[in-house]
C-alpha positions as CSV (number, residue, x, y, z in Angstrom):
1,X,0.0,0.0,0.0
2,X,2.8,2.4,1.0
3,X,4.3,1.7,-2.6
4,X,1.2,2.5,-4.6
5,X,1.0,5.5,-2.4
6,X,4.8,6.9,-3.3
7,X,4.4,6.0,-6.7
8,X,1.3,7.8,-6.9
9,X,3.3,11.1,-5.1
10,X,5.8,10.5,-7.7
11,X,3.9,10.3,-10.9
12,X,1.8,13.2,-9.8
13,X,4.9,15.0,-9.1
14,X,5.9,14.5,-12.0
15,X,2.9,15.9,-14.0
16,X,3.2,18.8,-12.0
17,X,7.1,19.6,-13.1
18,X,5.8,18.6,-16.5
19,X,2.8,21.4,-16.5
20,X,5.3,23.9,-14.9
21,X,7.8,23.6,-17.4
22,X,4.9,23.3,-20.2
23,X,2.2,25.4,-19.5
24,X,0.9,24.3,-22.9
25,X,0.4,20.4,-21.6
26,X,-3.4,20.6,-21.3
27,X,-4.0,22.7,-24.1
28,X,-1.4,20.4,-26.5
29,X,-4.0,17.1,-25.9
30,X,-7.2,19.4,-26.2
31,X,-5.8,20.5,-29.5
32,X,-4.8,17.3,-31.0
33,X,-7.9,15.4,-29.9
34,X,-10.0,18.6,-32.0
35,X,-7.4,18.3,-34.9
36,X,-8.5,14.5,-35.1
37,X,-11.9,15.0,-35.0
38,X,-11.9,17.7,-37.1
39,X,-10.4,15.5,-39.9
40,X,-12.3,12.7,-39.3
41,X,-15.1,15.0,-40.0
42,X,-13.6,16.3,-43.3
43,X,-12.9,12.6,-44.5
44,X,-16.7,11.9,-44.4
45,X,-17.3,14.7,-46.5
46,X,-14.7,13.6,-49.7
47,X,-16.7,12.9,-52.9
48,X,-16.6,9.6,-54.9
49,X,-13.7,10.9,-57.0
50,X,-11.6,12.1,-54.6
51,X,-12.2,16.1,-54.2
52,X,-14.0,17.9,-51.2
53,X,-17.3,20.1,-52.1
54,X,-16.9,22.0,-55.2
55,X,-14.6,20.2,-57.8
56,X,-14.9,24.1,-59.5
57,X,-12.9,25.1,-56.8
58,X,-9.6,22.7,-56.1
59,X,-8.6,24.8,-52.8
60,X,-11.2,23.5,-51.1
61,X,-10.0,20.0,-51.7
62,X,-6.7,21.6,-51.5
63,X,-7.0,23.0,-47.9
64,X,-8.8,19.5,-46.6
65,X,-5.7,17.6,-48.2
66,X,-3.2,20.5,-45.9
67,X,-5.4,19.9,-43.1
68,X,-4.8,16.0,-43.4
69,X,-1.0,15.7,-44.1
70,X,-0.5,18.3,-40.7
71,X,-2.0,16.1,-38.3
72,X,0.5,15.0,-35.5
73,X,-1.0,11.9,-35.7
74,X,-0.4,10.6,-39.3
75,X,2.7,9.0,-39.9
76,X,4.5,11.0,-43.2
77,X,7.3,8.2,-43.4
78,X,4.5,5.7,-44.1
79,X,2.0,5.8,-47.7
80,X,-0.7,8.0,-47.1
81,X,-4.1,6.5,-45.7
82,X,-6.3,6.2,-49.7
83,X,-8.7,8.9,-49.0
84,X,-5.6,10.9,-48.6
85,X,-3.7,9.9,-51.8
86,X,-7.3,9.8,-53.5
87,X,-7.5,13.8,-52.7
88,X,-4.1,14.3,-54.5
89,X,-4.4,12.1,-57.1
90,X,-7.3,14.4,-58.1
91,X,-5.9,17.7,-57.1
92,X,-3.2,17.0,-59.2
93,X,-5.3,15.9,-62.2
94,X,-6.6,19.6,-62.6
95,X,-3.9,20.9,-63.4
96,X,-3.9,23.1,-66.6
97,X,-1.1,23.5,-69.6
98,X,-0.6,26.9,-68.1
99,X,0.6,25.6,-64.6
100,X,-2.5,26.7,-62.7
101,X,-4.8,24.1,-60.9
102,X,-8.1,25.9,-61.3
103,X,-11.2,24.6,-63.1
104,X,-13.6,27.3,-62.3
105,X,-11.8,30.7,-62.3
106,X,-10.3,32.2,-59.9
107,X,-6.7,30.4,-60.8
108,X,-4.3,32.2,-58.5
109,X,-6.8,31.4,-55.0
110,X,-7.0,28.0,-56.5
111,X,-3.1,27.2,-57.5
112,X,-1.5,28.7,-54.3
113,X,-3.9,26.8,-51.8
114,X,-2.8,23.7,-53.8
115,X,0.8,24.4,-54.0
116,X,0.7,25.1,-50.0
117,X,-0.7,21.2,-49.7
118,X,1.3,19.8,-52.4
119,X,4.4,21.0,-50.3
120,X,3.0,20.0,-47.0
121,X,2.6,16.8,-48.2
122,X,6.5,16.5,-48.2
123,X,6.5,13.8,-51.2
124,X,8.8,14.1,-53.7
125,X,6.8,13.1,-56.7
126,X,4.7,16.4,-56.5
127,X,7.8,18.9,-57.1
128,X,7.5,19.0,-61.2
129,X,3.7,19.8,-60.8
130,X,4.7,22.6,-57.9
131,X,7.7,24.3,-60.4
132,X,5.0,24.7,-62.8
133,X,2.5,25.8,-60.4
134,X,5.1,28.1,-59.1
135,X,5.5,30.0,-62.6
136,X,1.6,30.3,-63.1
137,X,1.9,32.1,-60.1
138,X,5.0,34.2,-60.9
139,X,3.4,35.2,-64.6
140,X,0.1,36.6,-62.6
141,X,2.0,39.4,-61.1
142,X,1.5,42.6,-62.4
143,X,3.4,44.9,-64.8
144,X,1.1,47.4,-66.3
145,X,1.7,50.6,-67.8
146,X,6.1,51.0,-67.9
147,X,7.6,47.8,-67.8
148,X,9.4,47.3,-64.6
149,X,8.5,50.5,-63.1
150,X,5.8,49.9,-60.1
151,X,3.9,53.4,-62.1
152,X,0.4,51.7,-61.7
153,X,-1.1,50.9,-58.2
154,X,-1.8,47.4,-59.3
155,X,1.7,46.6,-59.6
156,X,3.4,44.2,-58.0
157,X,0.3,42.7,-56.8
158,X,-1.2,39.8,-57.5
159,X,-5.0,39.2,-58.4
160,X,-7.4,36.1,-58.3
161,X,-5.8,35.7,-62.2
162,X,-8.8,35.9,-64.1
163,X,-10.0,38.8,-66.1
164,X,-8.4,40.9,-63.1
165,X,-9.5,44.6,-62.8
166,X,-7.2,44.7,-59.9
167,X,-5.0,42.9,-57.3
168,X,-5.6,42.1,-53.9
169,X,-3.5,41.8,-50.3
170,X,-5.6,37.9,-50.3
171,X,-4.4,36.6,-53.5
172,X,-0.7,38.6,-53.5
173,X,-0.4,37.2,-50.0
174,X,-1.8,33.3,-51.0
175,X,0.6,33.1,-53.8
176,X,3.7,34.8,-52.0
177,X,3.0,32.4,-49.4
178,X,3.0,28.8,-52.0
179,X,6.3,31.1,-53.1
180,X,7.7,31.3,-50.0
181,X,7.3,27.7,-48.9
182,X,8.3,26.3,-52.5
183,X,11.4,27.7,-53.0
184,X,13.4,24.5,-51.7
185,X,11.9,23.0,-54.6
186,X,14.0,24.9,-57.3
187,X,17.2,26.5,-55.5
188,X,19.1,23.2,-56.1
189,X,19.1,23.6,-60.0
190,X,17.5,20.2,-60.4
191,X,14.7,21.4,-62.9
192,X,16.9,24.4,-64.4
193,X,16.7,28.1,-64.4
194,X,13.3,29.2,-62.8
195,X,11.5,32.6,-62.5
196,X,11.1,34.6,-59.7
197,X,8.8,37.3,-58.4
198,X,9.7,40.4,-58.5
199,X,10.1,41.0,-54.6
200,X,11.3,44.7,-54.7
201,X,7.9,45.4,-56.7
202,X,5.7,43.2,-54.3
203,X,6.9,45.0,-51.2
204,X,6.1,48.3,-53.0
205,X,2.7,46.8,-53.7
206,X,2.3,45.3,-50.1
207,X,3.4,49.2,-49.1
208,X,0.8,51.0,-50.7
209,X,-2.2,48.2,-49.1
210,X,-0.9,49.5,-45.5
211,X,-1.8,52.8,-43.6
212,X,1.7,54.4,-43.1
213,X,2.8,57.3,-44.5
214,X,6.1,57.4,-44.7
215,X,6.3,54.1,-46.8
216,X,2.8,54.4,-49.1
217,X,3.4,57.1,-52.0
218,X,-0.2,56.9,-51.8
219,X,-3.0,60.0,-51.0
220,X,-5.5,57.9,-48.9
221,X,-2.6,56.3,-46.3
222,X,-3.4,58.2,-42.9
223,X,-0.9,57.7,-39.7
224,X,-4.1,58.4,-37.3
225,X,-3.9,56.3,-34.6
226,X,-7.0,54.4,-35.4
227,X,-5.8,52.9,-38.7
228,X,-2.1,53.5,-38.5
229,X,0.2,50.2,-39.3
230,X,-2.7,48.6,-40.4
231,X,-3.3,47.0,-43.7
232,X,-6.5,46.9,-46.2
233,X,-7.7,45.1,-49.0
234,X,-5.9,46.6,-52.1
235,X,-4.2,50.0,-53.0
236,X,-7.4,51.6,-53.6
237,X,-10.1,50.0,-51.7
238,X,-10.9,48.7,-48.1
239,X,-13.8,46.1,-47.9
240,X,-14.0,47.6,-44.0
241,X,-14.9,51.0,-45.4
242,X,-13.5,55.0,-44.5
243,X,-12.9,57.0,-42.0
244,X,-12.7,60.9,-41.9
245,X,-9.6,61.7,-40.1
246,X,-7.9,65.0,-39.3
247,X,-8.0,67.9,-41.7
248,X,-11.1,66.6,-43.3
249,X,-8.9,63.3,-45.6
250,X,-10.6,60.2,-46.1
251,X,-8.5,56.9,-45.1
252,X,-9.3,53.2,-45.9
253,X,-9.9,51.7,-43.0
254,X,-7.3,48.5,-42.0
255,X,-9.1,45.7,-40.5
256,X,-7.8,42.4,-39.0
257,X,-7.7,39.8,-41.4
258,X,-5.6,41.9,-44.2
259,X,-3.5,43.2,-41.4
260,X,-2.3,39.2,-40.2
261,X,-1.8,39.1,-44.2
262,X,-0.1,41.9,-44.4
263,X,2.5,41.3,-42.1
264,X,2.8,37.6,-43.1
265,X,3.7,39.0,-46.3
266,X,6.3,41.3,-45.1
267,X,8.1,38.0,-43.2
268,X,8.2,35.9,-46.4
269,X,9.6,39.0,-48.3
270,X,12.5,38.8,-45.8
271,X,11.6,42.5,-43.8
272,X,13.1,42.5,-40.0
273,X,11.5,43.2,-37.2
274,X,13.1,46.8,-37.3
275,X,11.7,47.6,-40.5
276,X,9.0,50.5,-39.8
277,X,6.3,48.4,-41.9
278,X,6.6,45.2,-39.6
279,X,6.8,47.2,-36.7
280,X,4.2,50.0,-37.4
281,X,1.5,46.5,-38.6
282,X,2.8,45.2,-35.0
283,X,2.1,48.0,-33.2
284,X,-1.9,47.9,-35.0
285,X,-2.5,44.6,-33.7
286,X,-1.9,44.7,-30.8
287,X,-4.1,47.3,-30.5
288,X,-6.8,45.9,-32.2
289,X,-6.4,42.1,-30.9
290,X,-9.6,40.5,-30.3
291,X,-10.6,36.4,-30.7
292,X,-14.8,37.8,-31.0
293,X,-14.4,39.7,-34.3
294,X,-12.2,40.0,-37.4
295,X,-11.6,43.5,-36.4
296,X,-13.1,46.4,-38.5
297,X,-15.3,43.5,-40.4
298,X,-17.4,41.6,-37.4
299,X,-17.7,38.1,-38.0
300,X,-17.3,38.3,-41.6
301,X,-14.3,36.5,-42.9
302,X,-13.5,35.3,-38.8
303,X,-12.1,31.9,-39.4
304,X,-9.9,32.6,-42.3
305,X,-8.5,35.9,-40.0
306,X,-7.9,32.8,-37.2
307,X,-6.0,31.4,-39.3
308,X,-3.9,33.8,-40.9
309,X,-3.6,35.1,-37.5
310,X,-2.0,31.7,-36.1
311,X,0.5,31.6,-39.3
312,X,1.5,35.3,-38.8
313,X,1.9,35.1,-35.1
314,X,4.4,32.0,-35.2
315,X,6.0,33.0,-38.8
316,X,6.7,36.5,-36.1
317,X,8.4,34.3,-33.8
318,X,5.4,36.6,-30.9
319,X,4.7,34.5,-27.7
320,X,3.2,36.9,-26.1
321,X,1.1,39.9,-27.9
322,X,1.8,43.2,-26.5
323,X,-1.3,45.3,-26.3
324,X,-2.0,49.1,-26.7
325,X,-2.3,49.2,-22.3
326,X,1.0,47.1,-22.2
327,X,0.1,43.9,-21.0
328,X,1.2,41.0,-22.7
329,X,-1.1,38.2,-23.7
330,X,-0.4,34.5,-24.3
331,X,-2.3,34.5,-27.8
332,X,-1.8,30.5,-28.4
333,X,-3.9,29.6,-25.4
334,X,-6.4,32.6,-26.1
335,X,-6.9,31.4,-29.9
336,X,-7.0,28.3,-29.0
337,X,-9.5,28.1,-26.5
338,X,-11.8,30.3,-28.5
339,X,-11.4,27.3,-31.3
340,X,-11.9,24.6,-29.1
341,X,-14.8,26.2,-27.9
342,X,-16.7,26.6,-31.0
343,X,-16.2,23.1,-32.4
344,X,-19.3,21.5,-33.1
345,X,-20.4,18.0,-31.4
346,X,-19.9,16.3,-35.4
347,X,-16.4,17.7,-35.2
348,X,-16.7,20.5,-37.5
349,X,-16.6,24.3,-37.7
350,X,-19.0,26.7,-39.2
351,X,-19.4,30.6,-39.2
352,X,-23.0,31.4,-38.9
353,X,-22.3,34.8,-41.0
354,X,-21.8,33.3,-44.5
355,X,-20.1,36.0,-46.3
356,X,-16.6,34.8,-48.1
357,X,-18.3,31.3,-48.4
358,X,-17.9,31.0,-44.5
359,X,-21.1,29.1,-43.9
360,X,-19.3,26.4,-46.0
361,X,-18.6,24.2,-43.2
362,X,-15.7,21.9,-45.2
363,X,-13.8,25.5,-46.0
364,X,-14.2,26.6,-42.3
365,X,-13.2,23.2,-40.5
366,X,-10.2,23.1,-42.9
367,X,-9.6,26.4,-41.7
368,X,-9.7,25.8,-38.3
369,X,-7.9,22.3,-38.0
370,X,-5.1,24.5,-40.4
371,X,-5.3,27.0,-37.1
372,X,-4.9,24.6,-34.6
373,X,-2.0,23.0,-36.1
374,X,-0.1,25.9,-37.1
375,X,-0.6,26.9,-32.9
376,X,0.4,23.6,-32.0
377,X,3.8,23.3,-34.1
378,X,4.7,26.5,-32.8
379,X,4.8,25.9,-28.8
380,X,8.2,25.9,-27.7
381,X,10.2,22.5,-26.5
């Protein structure tokens, strides 16, 4: 009896140095056991020929298959379960002459999501259809009016590459993103020469979506202290509106979600913390933090601003989230509690305001196992 009772002592003591040097411990199984469910959700939902929901539009099949391959549970040194290579199998099979894997439109959305799973999926055998992905992306980029001069405000952007009348901070950030994480794929010379984007005229594009005047050439940016750092939807347009600042100027508001995007971008184009764009975006969101809104939008758009804001946060190396009073706050157990919490009993997610497709319940659990994974794989050892 007196054995059982020490080795009880010990094993609880035990969890307790564990949970002290861990804070995360409780958290890390909660996670995991909503990433599993959460899949096991999505793999109900795959059609008879391998894609998830719309076939029109691969990303969603595209964000299930990143969703799958990133759970802690499945074993990458091993074939992949057949639902899994199924999904690929298709995803790849959409791929056009041009590079692009996109049936329905919207080709730039469609061929970054897919080049982001094709390179989570970690499988060799996918790199010649990501190099030719890659250049679908590059040729989207825009160059209008003087050739290599940023003399357009669409320049440097990126659009949903399809009959564009502009770019966007979504799409330039989607496809710098599939960029970003791709590169691997071509710096060893092993399919030749590639194409690259033209960084120096992305970052003058990403500078001219963000309200900070001493980096945006352009009339509208405004350093009041509501909107200041922040970032919006494209160089001429906010889809959170204006606001009427001092002197009687009208500023496009920055909201959330483009904000996480924003800065996101910024990291993959290689700016350092010191940089007055990454810090000025910083300085925004911290003021602005909130888990019940997408800040400056309401619920619209919330679960894709989760997740951008789990891949920004940990991409920005930020464990703790200064805010505008001072106080630090430990954003991985605040986001993910707010997830957990909103899971629903089938395993899935869904935003009950359905603008940017969000009542879609595949796109939204994708979204949020994506979250949740991304916040797991960035808790320190």
């Amino acid at each position: 009896m007196k054995t059982t009772i020490a080795a009880f002592i010990l094993t609880a003591g035990m969890a307790a140095a564990q949970a002290k040097s861990n804070p995360y411990v409780s958290l890390q199984q909660e996670v995991r056991q909503a990433i599993a469910r959460g899949n096991a959700w999505l793999k109900t939902q795959q059609k008879p020929d391998g894609n998830w929901d719309d076939g029109g539009l691969p990303a969603f099949t595209a964000l299930a298959l990143n969703a799958a391959v990133r759970d802690p549970e499945l074993d990458k040194t091993k074939p992949f379960p057949e639902h899994i290579e199924k999904g690929f199998n298709w995803l790849l099979a959409q791929q056009k002459e041009d590079g692009g894997i996109y049936n329905r439109g919207l080709t730039v959305y469609n061929t970054a999501t897919s080049v982001t799973a094709l390179m989570a999926a970690g499988r060799d055998e996918y790199h010649p259809a990501v190099v030719k992905a890659r250049k679908h992306l590059i040729d989207k980029q825009w160059d209008v009016g003087t050739p290599g001069e940023t003399d357009d405000v669409n320049d440097g952007g990126i659009g949903y590459g399809s009959s564009d009348a502009h770019t966007d901070l979504s799409n330039t950030y989607l496809a710098i993103e599939a960029l970003a994480l791709s590169k691997q794929v071509v710096e060893d010379g092993k399919f030749g020469t590639q194409p690259d984007l033209d960084w120096q005229a992305a970052l003058t594009f990403l500078s001219r979506c963000q309200n900070l005047e001493e980096t945006n050439d352009q009339e509208w940016a405004s350093n009041d202290p509501k909107n200041k750092g922040g970032f919006i939807y494209n160089s001429i347009d906010s889809k959170a509106g204006t606001d009427v600042v001092e002197g009687g100027k009208t500023a496009l508001r920055s909201y959330g979600s483009m904000s996480y995007a924003g800065l996101l971008s910024l990291i993959y184009a290689k700016l350092g913390p010191d940089d007055p764009r990454v810090s000025a975006v910083k300085d925004w969101l911290g003021k602005n933090y909130t888990l019940e809104e997408n800040p400056g939008m309401g619920a619209q758009g919330l679960y894709y601003y989760y997740q951008v804001m789990s891949k920004c946060l940990s991409a920005a190396g930020i464990d703790k989230l200064k805010l505008e009073d001072g106080k630090e706050i430990d954003w991985r157990a605040q986001l993910g509690e707010k997830l957990l919490s909103t899971q629903r009993e089938d395993g899935s997610w869904v935003n009950a305001n359905g603008r940017w497709m969000e009542s879609n319940p595949v796109l939204v659990t994708s979204y949020t196992v994506l979250a949740l994974q991304q916040l797991l794989d960035s808790i320190p050892e």
